[in-house]
C-alpha positions as CSV (number, residue, x, y, z in Angstrom):
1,X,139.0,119.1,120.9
2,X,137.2,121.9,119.6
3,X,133.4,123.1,121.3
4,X,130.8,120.5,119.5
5,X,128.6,123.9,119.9
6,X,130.3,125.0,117.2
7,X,129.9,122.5,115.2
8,X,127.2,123.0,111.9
9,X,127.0,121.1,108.3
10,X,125.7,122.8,105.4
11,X,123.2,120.8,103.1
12,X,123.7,121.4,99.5
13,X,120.9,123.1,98.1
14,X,121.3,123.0,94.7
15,X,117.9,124.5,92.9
16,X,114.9,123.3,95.3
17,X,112.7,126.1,97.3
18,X,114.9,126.6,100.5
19,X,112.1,128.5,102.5
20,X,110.4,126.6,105.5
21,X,107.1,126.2,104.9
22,X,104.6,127.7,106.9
23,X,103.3,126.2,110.8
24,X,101.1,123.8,110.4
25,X,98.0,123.9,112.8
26,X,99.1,122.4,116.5
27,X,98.7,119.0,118.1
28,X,96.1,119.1,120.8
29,X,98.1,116.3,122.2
30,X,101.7,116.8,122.6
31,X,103.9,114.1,120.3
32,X,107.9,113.7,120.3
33,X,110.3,113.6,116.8
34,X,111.9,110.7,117.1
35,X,115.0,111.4,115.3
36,X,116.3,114.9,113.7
37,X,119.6,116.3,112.6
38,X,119.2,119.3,113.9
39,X,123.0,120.0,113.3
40,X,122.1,120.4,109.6
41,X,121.4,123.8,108.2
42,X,119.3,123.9,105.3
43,X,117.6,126.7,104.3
44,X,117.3,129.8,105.7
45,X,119.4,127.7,108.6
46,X,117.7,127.9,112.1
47,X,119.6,128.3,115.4
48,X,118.7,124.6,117.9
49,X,116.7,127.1,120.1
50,X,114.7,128.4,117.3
51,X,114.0,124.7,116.4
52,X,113.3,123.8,119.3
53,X,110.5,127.0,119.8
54,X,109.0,126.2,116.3
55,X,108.4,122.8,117.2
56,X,106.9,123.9,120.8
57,X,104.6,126.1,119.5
58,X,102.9,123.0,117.2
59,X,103.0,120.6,120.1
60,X,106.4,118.7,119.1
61,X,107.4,118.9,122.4
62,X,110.9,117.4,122.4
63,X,113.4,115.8,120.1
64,X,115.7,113.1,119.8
65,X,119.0,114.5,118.0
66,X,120.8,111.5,116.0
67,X,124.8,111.9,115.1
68,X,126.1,109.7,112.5
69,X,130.4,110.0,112.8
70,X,132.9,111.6,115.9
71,X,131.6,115.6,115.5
72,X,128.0,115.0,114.7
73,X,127.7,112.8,117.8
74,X,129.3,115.3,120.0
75,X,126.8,117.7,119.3
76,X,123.9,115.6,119.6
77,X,125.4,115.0,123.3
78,X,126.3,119.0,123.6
79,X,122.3,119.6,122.4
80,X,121.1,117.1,124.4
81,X,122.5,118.1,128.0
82,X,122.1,122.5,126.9
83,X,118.6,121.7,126.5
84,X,115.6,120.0,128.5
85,X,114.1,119.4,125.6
86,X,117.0,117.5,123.5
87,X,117.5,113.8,123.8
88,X,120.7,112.0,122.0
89,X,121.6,109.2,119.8
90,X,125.2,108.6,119.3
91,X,127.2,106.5,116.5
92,X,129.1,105.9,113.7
93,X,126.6,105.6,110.8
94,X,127.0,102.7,108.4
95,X,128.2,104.8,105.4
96,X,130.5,106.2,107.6
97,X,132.0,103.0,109.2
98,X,134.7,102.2,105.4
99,X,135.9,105.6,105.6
100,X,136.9,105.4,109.8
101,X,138.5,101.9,108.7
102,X,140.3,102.7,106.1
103,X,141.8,105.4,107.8
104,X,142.6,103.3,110.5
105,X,140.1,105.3,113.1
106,X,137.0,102.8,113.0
107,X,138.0,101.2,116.8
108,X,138.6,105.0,118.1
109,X,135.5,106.3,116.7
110,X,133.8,103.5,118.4
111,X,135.4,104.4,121.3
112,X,134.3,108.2,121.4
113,X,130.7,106.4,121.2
114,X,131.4,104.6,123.8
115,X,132.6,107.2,125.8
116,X,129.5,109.5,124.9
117,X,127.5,106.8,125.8
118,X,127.7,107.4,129.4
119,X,126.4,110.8,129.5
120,X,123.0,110.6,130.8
121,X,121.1,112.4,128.3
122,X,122.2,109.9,125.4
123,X,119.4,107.5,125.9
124,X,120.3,105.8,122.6
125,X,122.8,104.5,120.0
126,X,122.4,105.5,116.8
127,X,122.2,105.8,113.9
128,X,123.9,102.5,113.5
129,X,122.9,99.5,110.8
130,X,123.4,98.4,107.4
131,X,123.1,100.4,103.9
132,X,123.6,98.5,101.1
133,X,122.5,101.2,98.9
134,X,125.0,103.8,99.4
135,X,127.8,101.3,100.4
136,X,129.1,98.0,97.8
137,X,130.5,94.9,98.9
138,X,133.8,96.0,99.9
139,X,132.7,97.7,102.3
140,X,130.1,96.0,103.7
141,X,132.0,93.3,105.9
142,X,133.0,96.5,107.9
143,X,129.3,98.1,108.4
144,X,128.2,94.6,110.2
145,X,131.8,94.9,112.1
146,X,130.6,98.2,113.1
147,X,127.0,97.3,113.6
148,X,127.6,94.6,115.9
149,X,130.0,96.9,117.9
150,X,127.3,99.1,118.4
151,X,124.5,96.8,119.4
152,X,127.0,95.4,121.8
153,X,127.4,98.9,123.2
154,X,123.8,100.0,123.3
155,X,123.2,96.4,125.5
156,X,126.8,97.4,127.5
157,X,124.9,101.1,128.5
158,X,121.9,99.4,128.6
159,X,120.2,102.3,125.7
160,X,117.7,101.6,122.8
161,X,119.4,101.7,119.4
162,X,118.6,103.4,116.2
163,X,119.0,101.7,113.1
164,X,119.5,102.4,110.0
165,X,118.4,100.1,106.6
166,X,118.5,100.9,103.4
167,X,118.3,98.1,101.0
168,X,119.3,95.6,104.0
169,X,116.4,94.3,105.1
170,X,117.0,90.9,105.6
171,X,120.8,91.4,106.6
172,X,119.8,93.5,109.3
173,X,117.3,90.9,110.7
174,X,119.6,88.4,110.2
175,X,121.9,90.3,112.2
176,X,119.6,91.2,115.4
177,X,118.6,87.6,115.5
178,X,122.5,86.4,115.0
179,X,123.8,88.2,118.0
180,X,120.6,89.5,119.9
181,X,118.9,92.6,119.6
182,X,119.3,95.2,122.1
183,X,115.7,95.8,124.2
184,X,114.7,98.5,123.1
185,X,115.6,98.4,119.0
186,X,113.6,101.3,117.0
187,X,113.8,101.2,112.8
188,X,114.7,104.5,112.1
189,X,112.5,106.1,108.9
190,X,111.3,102.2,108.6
191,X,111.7,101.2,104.9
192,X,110.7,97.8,105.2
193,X,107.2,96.4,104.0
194,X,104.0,94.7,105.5
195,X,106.1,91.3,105.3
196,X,108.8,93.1,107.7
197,X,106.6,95.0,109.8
198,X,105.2,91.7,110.9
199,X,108.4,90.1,111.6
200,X,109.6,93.2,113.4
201,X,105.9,93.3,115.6
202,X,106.7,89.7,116.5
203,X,110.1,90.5,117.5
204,X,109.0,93.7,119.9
205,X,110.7,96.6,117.3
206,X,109.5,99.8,117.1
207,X,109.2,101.0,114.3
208,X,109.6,105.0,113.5
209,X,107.6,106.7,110.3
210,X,108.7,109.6,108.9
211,X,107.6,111.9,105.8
212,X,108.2,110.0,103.3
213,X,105.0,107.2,104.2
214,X,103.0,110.3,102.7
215,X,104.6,110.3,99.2
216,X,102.5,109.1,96.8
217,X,104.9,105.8,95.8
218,X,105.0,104.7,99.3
219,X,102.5,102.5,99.3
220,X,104.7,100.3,101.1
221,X,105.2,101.8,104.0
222,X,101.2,102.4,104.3
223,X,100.8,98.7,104.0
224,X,103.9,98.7,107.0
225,X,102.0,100.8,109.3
226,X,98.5,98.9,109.1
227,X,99.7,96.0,110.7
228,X,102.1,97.5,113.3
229,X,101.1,97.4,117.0
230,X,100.0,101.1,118.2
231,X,102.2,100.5,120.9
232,X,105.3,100.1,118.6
233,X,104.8,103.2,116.9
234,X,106.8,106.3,117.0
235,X,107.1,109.5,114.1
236,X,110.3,111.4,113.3
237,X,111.1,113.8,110.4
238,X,114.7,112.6,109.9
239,X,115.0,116.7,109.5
240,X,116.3,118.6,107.3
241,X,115.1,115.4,104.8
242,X,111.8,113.9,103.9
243,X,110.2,116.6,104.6
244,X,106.0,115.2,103.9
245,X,103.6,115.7,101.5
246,X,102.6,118.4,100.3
247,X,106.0,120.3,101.4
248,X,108.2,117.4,99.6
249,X,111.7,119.3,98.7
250,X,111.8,121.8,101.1
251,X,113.5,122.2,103.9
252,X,112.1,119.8,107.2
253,X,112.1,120.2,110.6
254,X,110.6,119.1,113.7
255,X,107.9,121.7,113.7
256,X,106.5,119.9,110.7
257,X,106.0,116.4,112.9
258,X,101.8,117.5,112.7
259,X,101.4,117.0,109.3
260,X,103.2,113.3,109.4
261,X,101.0,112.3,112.4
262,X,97.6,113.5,110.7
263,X,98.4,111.7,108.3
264,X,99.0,108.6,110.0
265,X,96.1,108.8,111.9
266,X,93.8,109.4,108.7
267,X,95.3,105.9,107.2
268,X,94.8,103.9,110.2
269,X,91.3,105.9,110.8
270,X,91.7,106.6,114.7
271,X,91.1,109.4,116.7
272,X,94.3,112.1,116.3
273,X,94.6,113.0,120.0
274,X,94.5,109.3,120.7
275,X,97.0,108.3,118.4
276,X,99.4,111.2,119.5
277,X,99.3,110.2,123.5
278,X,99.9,106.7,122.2
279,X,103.4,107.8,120.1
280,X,104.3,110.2,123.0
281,X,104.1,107.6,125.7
282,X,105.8,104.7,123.4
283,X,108.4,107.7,122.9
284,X,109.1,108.1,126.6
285,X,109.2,104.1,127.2
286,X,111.9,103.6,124.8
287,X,114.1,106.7,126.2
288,X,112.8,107.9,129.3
289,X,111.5,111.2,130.1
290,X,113.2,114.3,128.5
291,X,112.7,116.9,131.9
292,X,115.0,115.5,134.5
């Protein structure tokens, strides 16, 4: 097996602005990214401990690292136990799921997510779920095979679980309610409406915003966030994507979690601080504290 430390993807950058935009002003209150892929360079590419410094100096103060096949995992777990301030989320993302089975991998790459599971800085599995988008019908009978693997073994390790819906809604729902969700369920870069938001606050989900609630068509996920318990709230840039208004196209990263969590505190029209020491303790209820 070669060193996950190693281990780097390049996004492709085709003709957008590559440049990181510029710090925006710190939190007073520390907050937590939910859910980066740090592994990513985009860009001018940024080492983990330069991410992790940027982020720091804005108050982003730690970051869950989400893999999505057998490599990316493994470096989230690598990043999570080389640094104090790295938390992991391990699976085999729904997109990904086809391609293990028709290659006859899908129960060994399950198995490796298994395996990092036990480490004890992988407080979650993810990002697991259903995509309906990016994946047609012939493959989808093997995304709920693989998602229901997964919730089983984020209930087996007894870890919250990431998911990931695009254009699933109501399959994924259907699913959690099928065959039980696991305690502590978080939607990933929540996509859903003011309809699903209410189903998921009745059900106990936490629901994660990311940039993209500040784009201009995204009126949905504004609607979303005004009925969602504060207490169910958490903020993640999905880095190096969705990077928010008015730095949409460029390169994201954690360091950029200030501008999201302004803006969400300007729509919901509460105090910043207060909103910020309410997503940094929901943060640490659903995976734990980040220093041992």
């Amino acid at each position: 097996m070669t060193d996950p430390s190693n281990y780097v993807r390049t996004r492709e950058q085709g003709s957008r602005d590559v440049s990181y935009p510029d710090a925006p002003e710190p939190l007073a209150v520390p907050v937590y990214d939910n859910h980066a892929h740090l592994e990513i360079e985009d860009g001018v590419g940024l080492s983990l401990d330069e991410q992790l410094s940027r982020a720091g100096e804005v108050g982003v103060i730690g970051v869950v690292q989400a893999g999505g096949d057998i490599e990316s995992s493994r470096w989230s777990a690598w990043a999570a136990a080389s640094h104090p301030r790295v938390l992991a989320a391990v699976a085999i993302h729904p997109n990904e799921a086809p391609a293990y089975a028709a290659a006859g991998r899908l129960d060994e790459a399950i198995g490796v997510i298994d395996e990092l599971a036990a480490q004890p800085r992988v407080r979650a599995i993810g990002e697991t779920g259903l995509d309906f988008f990016r994946t047609d019908e012939s493959g989808q009978p093997t995304q709920f095979e693989s998602f229901e693997a997964h919730i089983a073994l984020a209930k087996t390790h007894g870890l919250a679980m990431q998911i990931h819906d695009r254009d699933a809604h109501d399959a994924v729902l259907a699913t959690l309610e099928r065959v039980g969700a696991p305690e502590k369920t978080v939607f990933h870069c929540f996509s859903g409406d003011e309809a699903m938001a209410r189903i998921a606050a009745e059900e106990g989900y936490y629901l994660s915003f990311a940039g993209n609630v500040t784009f201009k068509n995204a009126q949905n996920l504004r609607d979303a966030l005004r009925v969602t318990p504060r207490e169910r709230i958490l903020v993640e840039t999905d880095a190096p994507f969705l990077t928010p208004t008015p730095h949409r196209g460029r390169p994201n990263a954690p360091y950029l979690i200030p501008v999201t969590v302004r803006f969400l505190a300007q729509e919901l029209g509460v105090d910043l601080d207060e909103l910020c020491a309410q997503i940094a303790a929901n943060t640490l209820e659903v995976y734990g504290p980040f220093e041992d």
